[in-house]
Backbone as numpy.savetxt, mean C-alpha at the origin, in Angstrom:
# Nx Ny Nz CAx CAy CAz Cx Cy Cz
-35.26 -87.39 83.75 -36.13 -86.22 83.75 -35.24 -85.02 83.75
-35.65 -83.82 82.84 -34.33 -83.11 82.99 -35.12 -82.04 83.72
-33.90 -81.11 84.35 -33.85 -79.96 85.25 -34.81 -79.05 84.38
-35.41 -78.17 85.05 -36.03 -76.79 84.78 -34.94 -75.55 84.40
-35.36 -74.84 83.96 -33.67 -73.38 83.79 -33.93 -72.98 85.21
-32.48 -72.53 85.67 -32.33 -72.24 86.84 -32.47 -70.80 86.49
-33.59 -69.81 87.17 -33.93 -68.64 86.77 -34.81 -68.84 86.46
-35.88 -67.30 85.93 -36.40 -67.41 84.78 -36.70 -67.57 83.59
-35.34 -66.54 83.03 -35.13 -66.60 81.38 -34.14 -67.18 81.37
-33.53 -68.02 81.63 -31.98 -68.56 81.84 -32.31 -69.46 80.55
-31.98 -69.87 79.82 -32.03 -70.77 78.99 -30.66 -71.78 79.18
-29.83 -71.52 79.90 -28.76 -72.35 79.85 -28.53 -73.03 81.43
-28.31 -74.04 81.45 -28.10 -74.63 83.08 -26.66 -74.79 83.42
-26.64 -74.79 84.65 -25.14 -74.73 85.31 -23.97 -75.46 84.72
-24.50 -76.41 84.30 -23.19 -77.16 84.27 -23.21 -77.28 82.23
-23.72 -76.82 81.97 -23.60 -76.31 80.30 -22.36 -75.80 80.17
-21.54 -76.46 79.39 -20.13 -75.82 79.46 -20.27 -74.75 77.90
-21.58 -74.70 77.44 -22.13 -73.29 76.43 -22.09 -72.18 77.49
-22.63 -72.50 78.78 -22.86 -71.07 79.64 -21.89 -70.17 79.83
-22.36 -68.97 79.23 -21.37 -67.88 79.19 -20.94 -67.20 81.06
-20.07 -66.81 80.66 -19.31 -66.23 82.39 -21.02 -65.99 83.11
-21.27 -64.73 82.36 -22.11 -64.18 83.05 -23.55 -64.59 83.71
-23.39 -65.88 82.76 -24.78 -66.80 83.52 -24.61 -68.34 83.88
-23.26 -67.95 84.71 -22.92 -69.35 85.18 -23.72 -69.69 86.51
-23.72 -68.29 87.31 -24.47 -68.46 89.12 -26.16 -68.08 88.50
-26.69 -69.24 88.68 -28.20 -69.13 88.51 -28.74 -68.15 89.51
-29.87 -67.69 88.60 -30.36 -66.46 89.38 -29.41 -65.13 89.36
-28.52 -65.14 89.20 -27.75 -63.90 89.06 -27.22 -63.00 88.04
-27.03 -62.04 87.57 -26.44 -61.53 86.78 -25.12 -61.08 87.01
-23.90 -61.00 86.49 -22.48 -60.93 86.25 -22.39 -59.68 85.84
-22.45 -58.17 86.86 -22.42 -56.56 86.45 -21.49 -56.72 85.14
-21.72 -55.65 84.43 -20.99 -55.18 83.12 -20.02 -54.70 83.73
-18.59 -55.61 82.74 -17.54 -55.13 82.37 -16.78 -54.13 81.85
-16.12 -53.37 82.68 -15.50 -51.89 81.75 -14.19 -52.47 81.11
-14.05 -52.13 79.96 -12.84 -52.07 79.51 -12.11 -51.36 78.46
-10.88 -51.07 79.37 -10.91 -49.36 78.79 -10.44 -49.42 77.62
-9.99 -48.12 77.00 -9.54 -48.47 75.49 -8.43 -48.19 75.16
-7.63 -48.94 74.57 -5.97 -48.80 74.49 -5.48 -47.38 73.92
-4.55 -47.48 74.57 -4.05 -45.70 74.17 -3.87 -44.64 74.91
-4.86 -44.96 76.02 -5.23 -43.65 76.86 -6.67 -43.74 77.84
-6.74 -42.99 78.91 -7.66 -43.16 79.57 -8.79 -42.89 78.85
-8.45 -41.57 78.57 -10.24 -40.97 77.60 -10.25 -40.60 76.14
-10.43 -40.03 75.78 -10.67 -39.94 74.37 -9.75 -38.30 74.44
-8.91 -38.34 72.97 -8.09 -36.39 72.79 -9.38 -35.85 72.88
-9.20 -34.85 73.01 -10.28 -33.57 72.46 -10.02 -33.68 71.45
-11.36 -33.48 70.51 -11.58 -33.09 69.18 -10.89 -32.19 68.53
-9.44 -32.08 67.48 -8.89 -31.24 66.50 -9.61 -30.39 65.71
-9.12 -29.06 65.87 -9.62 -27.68 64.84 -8.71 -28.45 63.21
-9.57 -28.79 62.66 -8.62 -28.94 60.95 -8.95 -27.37 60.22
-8.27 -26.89 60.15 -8.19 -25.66 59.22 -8.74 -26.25 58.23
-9.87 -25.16 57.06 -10.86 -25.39 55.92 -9.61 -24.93 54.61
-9.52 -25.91 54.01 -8.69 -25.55 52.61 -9.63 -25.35 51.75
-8.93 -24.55 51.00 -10.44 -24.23 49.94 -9.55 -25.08 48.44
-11.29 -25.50 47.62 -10.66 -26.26 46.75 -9.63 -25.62 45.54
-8.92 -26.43 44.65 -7.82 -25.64 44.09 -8.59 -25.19 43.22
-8.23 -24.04 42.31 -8.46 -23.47 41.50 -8.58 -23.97 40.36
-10.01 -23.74 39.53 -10.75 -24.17 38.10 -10.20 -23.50 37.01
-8.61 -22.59 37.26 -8.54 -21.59 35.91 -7.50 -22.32 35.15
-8.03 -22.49 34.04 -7.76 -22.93 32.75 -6.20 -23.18 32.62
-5.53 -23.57 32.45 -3.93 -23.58 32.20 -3.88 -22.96 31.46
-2.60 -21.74 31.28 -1.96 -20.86 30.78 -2.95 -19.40 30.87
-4.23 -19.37 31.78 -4.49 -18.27 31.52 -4.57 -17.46 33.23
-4.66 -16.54 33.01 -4.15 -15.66 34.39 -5.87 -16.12 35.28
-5.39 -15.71 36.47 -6.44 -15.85 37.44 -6.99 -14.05 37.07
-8.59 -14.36 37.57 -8.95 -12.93 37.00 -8.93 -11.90 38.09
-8.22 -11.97 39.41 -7.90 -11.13 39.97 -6.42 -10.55 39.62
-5.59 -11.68 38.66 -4.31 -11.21 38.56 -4.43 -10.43 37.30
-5.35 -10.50 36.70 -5.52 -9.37 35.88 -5.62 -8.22 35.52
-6.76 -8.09 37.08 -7.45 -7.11 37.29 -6.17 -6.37 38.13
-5.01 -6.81 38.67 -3.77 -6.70 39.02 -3.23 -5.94 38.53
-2.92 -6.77 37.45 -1.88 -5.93 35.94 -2.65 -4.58 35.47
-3.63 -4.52 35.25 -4.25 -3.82 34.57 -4.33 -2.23 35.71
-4.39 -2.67 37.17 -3.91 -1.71 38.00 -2.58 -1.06 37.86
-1.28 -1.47 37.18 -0.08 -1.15 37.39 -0.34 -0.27 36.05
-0.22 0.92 36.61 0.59 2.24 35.65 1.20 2.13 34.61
2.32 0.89 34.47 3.53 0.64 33.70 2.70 -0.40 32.55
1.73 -1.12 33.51 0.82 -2.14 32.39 0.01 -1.21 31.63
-0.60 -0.44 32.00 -1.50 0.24 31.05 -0.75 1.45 30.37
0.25 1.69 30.39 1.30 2.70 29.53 1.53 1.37 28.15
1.74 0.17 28.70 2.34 -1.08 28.06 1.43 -1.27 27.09
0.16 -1.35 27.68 -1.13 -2.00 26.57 -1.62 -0.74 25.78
-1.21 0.41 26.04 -1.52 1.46 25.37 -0.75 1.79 24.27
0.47 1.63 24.10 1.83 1.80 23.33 1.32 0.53 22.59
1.37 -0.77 22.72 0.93 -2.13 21.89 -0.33 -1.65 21.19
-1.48 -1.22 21.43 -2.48 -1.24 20.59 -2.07 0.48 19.43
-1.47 1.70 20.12 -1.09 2.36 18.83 -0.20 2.02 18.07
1.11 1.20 18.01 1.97 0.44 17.49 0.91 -0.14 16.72
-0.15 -1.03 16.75 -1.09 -1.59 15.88 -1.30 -1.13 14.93
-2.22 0.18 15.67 -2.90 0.83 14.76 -1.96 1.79 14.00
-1.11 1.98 13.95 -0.06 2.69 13.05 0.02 1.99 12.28
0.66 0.48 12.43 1.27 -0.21 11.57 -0.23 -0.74 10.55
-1.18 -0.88 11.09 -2.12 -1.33 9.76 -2.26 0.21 9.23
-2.29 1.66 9.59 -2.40 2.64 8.71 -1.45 2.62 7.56
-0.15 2.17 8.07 0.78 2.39 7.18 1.04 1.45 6.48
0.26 0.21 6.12 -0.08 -1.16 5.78 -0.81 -0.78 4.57
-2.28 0.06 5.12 -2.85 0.58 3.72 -2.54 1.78 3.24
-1.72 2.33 3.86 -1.17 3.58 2.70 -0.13 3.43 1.84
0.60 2.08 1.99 1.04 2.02 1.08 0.58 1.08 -0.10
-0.75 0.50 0.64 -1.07 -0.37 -0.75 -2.00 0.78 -1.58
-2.45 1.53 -1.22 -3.05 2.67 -1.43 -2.50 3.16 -2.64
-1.14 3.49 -2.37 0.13 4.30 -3.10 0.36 3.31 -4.42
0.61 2.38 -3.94 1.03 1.53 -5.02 -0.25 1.28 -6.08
-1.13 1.23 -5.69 -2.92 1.20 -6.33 -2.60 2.28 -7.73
-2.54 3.68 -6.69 -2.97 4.60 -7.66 -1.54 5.02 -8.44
-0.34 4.65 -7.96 0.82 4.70 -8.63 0.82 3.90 -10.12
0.13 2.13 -9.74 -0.33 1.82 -10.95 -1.17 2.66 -12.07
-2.02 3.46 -11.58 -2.96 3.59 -12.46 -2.59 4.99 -13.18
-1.94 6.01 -12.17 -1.05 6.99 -13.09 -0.35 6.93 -14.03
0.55 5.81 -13.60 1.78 5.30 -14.27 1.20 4.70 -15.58
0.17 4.35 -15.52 -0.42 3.36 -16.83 -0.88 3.96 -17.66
-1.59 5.15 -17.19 -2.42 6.53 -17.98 -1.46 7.00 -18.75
-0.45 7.26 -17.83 0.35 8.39 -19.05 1.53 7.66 -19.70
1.71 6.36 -19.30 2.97 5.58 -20.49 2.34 5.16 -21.83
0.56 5.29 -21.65 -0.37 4.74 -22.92 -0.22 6.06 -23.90
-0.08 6.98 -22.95 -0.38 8.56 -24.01 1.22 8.98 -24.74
2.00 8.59 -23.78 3.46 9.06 -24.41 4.32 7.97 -25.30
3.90 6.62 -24.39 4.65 5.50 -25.07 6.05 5.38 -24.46
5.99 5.68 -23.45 7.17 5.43 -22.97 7.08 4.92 -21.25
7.65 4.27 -20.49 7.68 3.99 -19.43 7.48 5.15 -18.21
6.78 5.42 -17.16 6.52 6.13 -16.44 6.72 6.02 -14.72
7.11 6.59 -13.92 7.13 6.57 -12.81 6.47 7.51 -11.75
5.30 7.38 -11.05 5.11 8.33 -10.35 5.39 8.74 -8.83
5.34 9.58 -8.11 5.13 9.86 -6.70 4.32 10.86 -6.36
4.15 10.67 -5.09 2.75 11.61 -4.21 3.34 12.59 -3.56
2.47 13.44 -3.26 3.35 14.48 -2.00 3.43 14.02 -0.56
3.54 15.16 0.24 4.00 14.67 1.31 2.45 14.33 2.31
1.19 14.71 2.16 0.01 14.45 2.41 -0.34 13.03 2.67
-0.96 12.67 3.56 -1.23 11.21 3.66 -2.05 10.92 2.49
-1.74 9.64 1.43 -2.24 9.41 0.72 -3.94 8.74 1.05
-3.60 8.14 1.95 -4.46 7.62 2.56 -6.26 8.34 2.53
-5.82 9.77 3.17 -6.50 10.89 3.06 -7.08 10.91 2.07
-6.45 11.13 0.92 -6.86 11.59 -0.33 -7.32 10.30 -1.10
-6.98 9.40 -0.95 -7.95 8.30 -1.38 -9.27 8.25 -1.11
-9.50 8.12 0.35 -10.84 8.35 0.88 -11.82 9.58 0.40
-11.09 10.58 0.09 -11.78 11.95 0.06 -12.19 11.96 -2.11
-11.23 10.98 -2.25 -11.06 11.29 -4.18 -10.43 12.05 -4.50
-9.69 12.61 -3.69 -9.11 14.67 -4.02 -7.58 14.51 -4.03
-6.85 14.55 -5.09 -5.65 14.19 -4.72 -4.65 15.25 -5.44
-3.37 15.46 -4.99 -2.38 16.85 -5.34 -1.38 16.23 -5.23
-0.45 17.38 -5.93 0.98 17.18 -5.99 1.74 15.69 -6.65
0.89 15.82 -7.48 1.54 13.96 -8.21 2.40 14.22 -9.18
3.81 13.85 -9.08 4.80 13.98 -10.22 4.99 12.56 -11.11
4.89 12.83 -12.06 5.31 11.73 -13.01 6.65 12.11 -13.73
7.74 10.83 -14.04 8.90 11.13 -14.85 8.56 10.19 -15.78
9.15 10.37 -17.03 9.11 9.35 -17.72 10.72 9.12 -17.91
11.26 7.63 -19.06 12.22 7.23 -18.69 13.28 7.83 -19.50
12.96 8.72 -20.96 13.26 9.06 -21.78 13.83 8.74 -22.78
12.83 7.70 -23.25 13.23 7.05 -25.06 12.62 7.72 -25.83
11.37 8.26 -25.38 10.63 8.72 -26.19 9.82 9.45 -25.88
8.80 10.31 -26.56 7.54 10.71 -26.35 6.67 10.50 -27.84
5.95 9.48 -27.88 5.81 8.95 -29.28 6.49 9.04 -30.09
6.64 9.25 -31.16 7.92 9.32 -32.13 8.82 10.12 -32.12
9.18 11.06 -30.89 10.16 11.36 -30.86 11.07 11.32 -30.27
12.33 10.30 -30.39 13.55 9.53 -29.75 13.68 10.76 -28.42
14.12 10.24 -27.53 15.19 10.97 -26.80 14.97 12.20 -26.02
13.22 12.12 -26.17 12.29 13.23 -25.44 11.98 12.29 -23.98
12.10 13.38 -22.91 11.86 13.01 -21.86 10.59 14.08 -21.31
9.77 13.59 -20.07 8.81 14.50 -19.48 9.05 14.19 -18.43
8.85 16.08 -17.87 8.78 15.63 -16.13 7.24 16.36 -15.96
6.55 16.10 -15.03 5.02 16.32 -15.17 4.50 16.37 -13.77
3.80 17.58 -13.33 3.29 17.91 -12.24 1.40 17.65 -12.48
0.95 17.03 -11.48 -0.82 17.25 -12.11 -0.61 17.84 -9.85
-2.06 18.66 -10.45 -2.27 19.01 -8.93 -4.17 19.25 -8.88
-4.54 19.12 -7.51 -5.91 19.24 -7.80 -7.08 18.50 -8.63
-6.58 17.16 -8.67 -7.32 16.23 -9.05 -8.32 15.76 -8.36
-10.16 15.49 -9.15 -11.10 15.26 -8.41 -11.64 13.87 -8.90
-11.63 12.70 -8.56 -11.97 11.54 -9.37 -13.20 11.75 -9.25
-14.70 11.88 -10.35 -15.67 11.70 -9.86 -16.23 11.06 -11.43
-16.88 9.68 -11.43 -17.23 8.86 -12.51 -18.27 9.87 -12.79
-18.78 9.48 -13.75 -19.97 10.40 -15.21 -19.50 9.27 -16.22
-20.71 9.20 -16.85 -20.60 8.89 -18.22 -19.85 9.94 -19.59
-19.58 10.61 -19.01 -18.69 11.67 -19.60 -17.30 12.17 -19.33
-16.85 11.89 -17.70 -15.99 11.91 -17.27 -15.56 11.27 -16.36
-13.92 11.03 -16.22 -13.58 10.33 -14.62 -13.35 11.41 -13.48
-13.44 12.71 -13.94 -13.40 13.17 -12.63 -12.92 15.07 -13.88
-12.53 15.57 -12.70 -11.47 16.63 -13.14 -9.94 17.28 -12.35
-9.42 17.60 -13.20 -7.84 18.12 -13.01 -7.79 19.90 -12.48
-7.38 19.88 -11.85 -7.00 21.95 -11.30 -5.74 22.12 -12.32
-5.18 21.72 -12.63 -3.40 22.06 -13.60 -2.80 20.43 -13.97
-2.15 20.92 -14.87 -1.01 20.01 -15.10 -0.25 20.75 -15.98
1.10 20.75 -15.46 2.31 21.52 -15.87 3.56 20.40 -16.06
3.75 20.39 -17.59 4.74 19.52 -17.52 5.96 20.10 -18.76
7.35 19.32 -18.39 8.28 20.06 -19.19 9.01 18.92 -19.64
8.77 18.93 -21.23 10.09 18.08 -21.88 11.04 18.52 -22.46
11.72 17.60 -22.30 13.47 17.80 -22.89 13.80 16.75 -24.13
14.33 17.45 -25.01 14.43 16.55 -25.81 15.93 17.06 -26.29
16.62 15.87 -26.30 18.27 15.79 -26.38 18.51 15.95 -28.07
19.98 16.52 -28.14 20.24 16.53 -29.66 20.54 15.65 -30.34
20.61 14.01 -29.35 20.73 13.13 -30.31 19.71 12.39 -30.30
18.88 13.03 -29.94 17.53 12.33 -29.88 16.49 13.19 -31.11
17.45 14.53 -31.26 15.97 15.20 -32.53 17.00 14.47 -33.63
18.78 14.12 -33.41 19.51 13.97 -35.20 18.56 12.07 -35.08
18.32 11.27 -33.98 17.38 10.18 -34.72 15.83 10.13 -34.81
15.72 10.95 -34.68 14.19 11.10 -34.46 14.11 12.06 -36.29
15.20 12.98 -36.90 14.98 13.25 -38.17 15.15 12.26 -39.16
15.94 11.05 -38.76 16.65 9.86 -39.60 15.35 9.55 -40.13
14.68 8.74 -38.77 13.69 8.26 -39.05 12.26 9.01 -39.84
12.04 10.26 -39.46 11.13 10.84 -40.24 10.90 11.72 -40.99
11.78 12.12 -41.74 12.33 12.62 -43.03 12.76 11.57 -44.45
11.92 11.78 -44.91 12.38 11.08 -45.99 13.34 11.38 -47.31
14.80 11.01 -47.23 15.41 11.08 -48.38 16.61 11.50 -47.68
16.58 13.05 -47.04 17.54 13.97 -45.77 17.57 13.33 -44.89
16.45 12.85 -43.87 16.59 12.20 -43.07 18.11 11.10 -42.73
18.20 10.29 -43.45 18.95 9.63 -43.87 20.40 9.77 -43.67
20.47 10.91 -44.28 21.54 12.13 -44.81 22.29 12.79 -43.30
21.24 12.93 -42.41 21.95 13.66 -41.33 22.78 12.69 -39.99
23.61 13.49 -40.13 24.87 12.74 -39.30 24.90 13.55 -37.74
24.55 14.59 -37.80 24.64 15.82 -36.63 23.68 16.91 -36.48
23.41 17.70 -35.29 22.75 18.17 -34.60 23.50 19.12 -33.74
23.43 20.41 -33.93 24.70 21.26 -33.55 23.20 22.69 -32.89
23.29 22.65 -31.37 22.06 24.16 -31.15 22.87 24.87 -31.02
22.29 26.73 -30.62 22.80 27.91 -30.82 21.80 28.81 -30.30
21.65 28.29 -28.64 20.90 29.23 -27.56 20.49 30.58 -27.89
22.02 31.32 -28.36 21.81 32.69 -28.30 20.72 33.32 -29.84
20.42 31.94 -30.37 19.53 32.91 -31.58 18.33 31.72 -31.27
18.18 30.69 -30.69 16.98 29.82 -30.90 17.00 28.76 -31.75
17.96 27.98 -32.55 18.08 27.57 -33.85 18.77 26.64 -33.50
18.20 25.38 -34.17 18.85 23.92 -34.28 19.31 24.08 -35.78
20.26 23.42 -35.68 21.00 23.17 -37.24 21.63 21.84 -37.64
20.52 21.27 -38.69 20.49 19.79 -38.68 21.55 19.38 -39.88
22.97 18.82 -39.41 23.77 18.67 -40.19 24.01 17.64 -40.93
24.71 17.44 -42.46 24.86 16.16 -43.52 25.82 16.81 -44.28
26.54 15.71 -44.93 27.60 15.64 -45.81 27.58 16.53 -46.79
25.92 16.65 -47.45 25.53 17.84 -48.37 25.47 19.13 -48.15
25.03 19.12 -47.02 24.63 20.67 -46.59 24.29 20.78 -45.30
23.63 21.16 -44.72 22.53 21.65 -43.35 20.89 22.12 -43.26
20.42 22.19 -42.67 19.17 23.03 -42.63 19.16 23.26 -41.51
19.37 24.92 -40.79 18.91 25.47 -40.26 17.28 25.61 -39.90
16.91 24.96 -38.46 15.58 24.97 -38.16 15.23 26.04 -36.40
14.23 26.27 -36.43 13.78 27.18 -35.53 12.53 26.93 -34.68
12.50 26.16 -33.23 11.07 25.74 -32.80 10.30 26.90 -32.21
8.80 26.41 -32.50 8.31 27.48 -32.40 6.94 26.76 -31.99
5.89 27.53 -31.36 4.51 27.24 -31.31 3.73 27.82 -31.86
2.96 26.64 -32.32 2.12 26.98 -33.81 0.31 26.15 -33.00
-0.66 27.15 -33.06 -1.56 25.98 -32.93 -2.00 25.50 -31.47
-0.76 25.87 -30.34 -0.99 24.93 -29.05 -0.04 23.82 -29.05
0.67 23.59 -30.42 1.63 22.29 -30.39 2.82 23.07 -30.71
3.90 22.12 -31.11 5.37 22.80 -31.45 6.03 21.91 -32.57
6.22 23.25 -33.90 6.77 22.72 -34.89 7.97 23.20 -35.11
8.69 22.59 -36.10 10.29 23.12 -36.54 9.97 23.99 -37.83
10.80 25.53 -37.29 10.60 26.13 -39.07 11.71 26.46 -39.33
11.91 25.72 -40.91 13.06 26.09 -41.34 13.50 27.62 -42.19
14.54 27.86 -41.26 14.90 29.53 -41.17 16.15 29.73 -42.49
17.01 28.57 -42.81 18.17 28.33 -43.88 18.19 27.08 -44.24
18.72 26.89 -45.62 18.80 25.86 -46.12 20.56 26.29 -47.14
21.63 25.34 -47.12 22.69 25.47 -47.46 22.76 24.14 -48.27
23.72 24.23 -49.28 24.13 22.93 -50.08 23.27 22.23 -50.83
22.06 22.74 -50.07 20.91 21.49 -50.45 19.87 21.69 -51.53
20.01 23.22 -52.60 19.38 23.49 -53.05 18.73 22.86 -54.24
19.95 22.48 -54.46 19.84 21.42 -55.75 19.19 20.47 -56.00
19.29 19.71 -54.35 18.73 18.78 -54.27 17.37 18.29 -53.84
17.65 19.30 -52.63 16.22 19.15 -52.21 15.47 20.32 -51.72
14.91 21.02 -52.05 14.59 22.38 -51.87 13.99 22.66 -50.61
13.38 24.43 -50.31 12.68 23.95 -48.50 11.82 23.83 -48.75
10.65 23.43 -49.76 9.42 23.81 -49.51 9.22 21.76 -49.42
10.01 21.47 -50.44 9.80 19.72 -49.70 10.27 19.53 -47.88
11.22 20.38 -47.65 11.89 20.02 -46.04 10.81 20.36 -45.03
10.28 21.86 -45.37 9.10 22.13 -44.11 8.21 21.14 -43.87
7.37 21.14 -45.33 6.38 20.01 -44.92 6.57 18.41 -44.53
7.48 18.26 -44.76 8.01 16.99 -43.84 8.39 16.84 -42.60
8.87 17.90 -41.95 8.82 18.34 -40.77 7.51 18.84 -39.79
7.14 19.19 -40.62 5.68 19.65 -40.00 4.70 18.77 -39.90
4.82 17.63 -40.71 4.30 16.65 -40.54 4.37 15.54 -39.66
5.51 15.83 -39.35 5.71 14.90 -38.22 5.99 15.79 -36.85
6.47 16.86 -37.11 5.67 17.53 -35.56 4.55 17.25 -35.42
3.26 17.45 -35.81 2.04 17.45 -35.54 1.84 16.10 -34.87
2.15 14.84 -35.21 2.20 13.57 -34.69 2.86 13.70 -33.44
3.43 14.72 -32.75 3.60 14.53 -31.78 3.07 15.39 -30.66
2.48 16.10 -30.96 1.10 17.16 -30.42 -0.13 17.23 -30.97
-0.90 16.45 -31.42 -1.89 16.65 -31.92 -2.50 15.26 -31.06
-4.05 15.53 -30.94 -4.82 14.83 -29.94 -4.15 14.80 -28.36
-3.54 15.66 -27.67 -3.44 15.39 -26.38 -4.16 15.73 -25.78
-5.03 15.21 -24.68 -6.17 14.87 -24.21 -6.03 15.93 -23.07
-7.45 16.57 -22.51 -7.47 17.48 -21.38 -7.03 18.71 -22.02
-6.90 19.16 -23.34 -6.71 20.48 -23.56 -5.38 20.70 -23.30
-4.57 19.52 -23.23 -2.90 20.30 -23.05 -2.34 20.55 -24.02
-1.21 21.71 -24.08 -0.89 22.36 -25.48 0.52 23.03 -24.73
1.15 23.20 -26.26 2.67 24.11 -25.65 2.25 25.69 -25.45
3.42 25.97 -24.18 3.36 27.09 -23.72 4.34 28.08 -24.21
5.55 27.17 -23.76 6.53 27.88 -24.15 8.05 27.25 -25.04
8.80 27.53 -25.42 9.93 26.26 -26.18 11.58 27.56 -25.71
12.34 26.29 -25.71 13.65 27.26 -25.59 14.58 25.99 -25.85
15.62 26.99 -26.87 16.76 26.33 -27.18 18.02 26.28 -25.97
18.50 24.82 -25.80 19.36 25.21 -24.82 20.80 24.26 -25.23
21.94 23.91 -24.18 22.91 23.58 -24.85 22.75 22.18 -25.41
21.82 21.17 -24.54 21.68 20.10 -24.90 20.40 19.74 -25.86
19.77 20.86 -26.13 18.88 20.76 -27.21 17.66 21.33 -27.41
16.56 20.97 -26.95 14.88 21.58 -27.05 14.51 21.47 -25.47
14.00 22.25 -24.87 13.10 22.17 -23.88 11.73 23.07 -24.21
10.34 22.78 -23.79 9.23 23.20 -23.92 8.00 22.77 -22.87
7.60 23.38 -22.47 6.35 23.68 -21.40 4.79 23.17 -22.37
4.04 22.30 -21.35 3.19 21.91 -21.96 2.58 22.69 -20.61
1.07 22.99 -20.61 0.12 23.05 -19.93 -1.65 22.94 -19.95
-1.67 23.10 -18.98 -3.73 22.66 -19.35 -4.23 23.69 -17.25
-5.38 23.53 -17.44 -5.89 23.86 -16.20 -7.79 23.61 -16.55
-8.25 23.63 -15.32 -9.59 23.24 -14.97 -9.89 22.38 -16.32
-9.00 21.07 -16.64 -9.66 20.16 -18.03 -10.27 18.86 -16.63
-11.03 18.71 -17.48 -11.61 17.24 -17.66 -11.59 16.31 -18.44
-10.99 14.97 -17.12 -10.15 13.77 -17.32 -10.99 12.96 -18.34
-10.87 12.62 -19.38 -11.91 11.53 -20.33 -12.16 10.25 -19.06
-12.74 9.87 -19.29 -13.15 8.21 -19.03 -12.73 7.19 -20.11
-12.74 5.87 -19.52 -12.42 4.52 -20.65 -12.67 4.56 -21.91
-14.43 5.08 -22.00 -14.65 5.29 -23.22 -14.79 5.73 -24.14
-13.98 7.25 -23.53 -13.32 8.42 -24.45 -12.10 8.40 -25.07
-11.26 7.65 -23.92 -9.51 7.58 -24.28 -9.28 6.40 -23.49
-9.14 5.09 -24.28 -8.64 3.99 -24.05 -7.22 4.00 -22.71
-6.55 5.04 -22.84 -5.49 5.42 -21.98 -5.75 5.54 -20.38
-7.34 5.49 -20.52 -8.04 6.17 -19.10 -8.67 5.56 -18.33
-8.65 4.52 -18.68 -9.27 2.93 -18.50 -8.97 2.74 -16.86
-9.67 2.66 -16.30 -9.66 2.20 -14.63 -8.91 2.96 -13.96
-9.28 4.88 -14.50 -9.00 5.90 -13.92 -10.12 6.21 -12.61
């Protein structure tokens, strides 16, 4: 017959070698055990951990935006960023003033090497071109040419002032001119091949070209004789008149020499565009010089004078 639990709730009996310490004496309970905890009697006081704040979200390679707002405080930085952005802006002004220059340098240069036939070079004044692009209004433009020629005549050079130019399209015009004052030179061995070629028979014949300032008079020399010639303005253009004829009577009289001469002067003043015409002519040691001029003309367009084409 077995035992009852010793206790009430005892579920385990004395001699149960399952029975734990504490319910070995029936009926009794076994007080709770302290046991302390290694290390120390009681527990540290609780540590202050200082709050780190998390690291910073700014982008690699770019400034934190207080260190900006930093720089941008320093005197020396904003002298810095001020000097960098006009340095800019200079350098793109002077970026398009010279493509500017070179633009309308083309288009000068092209105008008047079509009218003379000879190679041309121009420059601007001292005015920002820039300016005068924007505005259409442009001054002080010199053109040289290279001096082979001025259409058929060898060895003529031009130097050429235009001032007061207004580009304004019309079906009638590209704009208008305030002056153009220009002065060629034409060398003495440039009128003895320039007669070779356009004289027929004499032409040929002449070997030399001898001037004589103090009276005005070229004197076109050959094995036969000479002809004394005299420039002059006739018309607005400038022809040669012959003043003597020596040796040559026989052969070739003056009334054949003028008009052969005169004929080919005219080819070299006749149709110049804008009303330009000779002013003035003077004999000098190296040969002919003469003044062309014009004022308040208007510039043709493309489809007046092929020469004017993307004026």
């Amino acid at each position: 017959m077995t035992n009852p639990p010793q206790g009430p709730n005892n579920p385990f009996g004395p001699g149960d070698p399952t029975t734990p310490a504490w319910a070995a004496s029936p009926g009794q309970g076994t007080p709770t055990e302290y046991i302390p905890r290694p290390g120390g009697p009681a527990d540290a006081p609780t540590q202050h951990i200082p709050h780190v704040p998390p690291p910073s979200q700014t982008p690699p390679g770019e400034e934190p935006e207080e260190g900006k707002r930093g720089f941008l405080r320093d005197p020396l930085s904003i002298v810095l960023v001020l000097v960098i952005v006009v340095a800019v802006v200079i350098a793109g002004l002077l970026g398009t003033e010279l493509y500017v220059r070179h633009e309308a340098d083309t288009v000068v240069s092209r105008a008047v090497s079509c009218v003379v036939q000879d190679q041309a070079d121009v420059s601007f004044g001292a005015r920002p071109f820039l300016l005068q692009h924007l505005s259409r209004h442009y001054s002080d433009i010199h053109v040289q040419t290279a001096g082979n020629q001025i259409r058929g005549a060898k060895g003529m050079k031009l130097d050429l002032w235009l001032d007061d130019i207004r580009i304004d399209q019309t079906a009638n015009s590209a704009g208008t001119m305030g002056s153009l004052d220009a002065t060629i030179a034409w060398t003495k061995d440039g009128i003895k091949e320039t007669v070779q070629n356009a004289i027929p028979f004499f032409g040929s014949l002449v070997s030399g070209v001898s001037t004589s300032p103090s009276d005005g008079t070229i004197e076109l020399q050959s094995a036969m004789g000479s002809i004394t010639t005299k420039p002059a303005i006739s018309n607005g253009g400038l022809t040669l008149q012959v003043v003597n004829l020596t040796g040559l009577g026989f052969t070739l009289p003056r009334e054949t020499v003028q008009p052969a001469l005169d004929a080919f002067m005219s080819t070299l003043t006749k149709n110049l565009p804008m009303g330009i015409h000779a002013d003035s002519v003077a004999v000098t040691d190296e040969g002919v010089t003469a003044k062309f001029v014009t004022q308040n003309a208007t510039i043709p367009n493309g489809q007046q004078d092929p020469c004017f084409a993307g004026v």
